[in-house]
C-alpha angles and dihedrals in degrees: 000000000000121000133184140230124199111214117202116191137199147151131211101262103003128139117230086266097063094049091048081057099044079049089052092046092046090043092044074047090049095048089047085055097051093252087123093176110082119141133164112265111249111243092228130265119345103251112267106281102021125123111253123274139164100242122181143196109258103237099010127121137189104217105189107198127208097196104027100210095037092047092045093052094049087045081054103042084045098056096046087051088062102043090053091062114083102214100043079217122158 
């Protein structure tokens, strides 16, 4: 049985590229932790006429979990690693 989490990210001040960064370092966190699954979270369906995108959601991450327990306690650990660290650096 597999399950998802979606992740959304922020910091108190921070641009869209700082939240993609603090995304890279939690999902670099997630991998080292055997949750191989990691992608960006899509942001929702591209506006009518628009030439197609993939657009995603800046911060957001689809975790897919093999063992549900098991993967939500390592998503969890992971992100508590990195907000403990003040710097949120890889």
């Amino acid at each position: 049985m597999t399950s998802a989490v979606r992740v959304r990210l922020g910091e108190d001040g921070a641009d869209a590229e700082r939240v993609e960064q603090l995304a890279g370092y939690l999902r670099g966190e997630l991998f080292e932790r055997g949750i191989s699954d990691v992608k960006a979270l899509p942001a929702g369906e591209a506006p009518p006429g628009s030439r197609g995108f993939d657009a995603t959601t800046a911060g957001g991450l689809l975790v897919t979990l093999g063992k549900p327990a098991d993967g939500l306690r390592s998503v969890v650990a992971a992100a508590r690693t990195r907000a403990r660290s003040t710097s949120w650096s890889g």
